[in-house]
C-alpha positions in Angstrom: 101.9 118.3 181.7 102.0 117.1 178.2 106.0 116.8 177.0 107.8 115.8 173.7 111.3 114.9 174.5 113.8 114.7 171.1 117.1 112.8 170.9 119.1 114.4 167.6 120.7 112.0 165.2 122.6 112.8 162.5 120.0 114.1 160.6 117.0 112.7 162.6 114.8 113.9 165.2 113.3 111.1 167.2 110.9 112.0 169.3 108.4 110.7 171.9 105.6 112.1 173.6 105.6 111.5 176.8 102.1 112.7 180.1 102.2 113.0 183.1 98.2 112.8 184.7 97.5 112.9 188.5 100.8 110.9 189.4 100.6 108.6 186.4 102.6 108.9 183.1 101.2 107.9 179.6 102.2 107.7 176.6 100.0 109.1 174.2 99.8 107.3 170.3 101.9 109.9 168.3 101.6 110.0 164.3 105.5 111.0 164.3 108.4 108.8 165.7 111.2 110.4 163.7 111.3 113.9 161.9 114.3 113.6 158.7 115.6 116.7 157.5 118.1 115.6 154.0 121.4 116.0 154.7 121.9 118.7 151.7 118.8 121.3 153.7 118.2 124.8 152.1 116.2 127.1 153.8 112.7 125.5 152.7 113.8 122.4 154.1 114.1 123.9 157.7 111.2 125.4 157.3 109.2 122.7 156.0 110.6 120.8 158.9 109.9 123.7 161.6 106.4 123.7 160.7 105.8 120.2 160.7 107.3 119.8 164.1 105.0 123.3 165.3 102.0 121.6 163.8 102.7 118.5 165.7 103.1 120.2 168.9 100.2 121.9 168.1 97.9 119.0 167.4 99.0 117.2 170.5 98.4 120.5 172.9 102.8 119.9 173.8 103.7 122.0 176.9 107.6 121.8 176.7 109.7 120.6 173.8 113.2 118.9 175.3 115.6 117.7 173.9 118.8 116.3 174.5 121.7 118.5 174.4 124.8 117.7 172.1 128.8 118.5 172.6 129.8 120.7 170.3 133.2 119.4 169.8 134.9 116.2 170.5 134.3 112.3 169.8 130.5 112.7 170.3 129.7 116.5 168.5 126.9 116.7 166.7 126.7 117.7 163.2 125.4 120.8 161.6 122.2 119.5 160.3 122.1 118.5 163.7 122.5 122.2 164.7 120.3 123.6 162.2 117.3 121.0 163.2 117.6 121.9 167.0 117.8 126.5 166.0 114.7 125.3 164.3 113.1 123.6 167.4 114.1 126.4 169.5 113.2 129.3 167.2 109.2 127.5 167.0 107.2 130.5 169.2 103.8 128.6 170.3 106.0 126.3 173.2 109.2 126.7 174.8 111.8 124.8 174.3 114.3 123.0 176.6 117.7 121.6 176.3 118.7 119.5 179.0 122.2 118.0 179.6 122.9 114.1 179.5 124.2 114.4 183.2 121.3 116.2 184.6 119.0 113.5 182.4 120.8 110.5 183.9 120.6 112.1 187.5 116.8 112.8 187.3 116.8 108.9 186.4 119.0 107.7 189.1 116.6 109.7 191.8 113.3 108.2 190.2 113.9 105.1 188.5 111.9 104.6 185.4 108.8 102.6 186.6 108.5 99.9 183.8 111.4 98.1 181.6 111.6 99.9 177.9 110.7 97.0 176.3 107.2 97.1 177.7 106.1 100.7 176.5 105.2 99.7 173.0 107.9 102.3 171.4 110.5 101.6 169.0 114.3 101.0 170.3 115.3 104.0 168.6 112.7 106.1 170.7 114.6 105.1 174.1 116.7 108.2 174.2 113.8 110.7 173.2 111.6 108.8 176.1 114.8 109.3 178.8 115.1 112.9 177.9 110.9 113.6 178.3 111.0 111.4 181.4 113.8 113.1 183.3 112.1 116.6 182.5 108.9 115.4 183.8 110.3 113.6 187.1 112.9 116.8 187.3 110.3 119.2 187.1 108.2 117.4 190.0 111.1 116.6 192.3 113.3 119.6 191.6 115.9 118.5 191.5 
């Protein structure tokens, strides 16, 4: 199973793609590390954005897309270019998309450590959250947990 997991920041989608192949994960060189929609977006911005991020899923054969879900109120909400950026994800027909919960992310991690320190996986700091959210899919989806 081939997964892209997405963190959402401000108006940033970082993501990282993220195998799992007979018991072994991989990660796969991606052209993309961060998608940037501008801050002021009409309507051919999202769409410029959607299909760039349905053309990267389709060049890379993606099974699920995940991403990390945001509060929508409080110290930590997200912001509505934030919003608009994950309807787009969501509305993109050719894969499903998931939105999974901090908590369950940091369970999934807690029952099956992550195998090999960050540092050592060749992606950039700012990937860290998109790798958490396509590993805990991937070990959450083999466990269930």
């Amino acid at each position: 199973m081939r997964v892209i997991g997405v963190e959402l920041s401000g108006n940033d989608a970082n993501v990282c793609l993220l195998s799992l192949q007979n018991e072994l994960f991989q990660i796969p060189d991606c052209r993309a590390r961060k998608l940037t929609l501008p801050k002021n977006a009409d309507a051919s911005d999202l769409r410029y954005f959607q299909t760039t991020f349905a053309k990267l899923v389709a060049d890379y054969k993606i099974d699920k897309v995940v991403v990390r879900e945001r509060p929508m109120k409080g110290k930590f909400a997200g912001g509505a270019v934030g919003f608009k950026m994950e309807a787009a994800l969501e509305l993109i027909t050719s894969v499903d998309t998931i939105i999974m919960a901090p908590t369950a992310i940091k369970e999934a991690i807690k029952r099956n450590p992550i195998p090999v320190p960050f540092a050592e996986t060749g992606l950039k700091a700012f990937q860290e959250t998109a790798f958490d959210v396509a590993y805990a899919y991937l070990m959450k989806d083999k466990y269930a947990i």
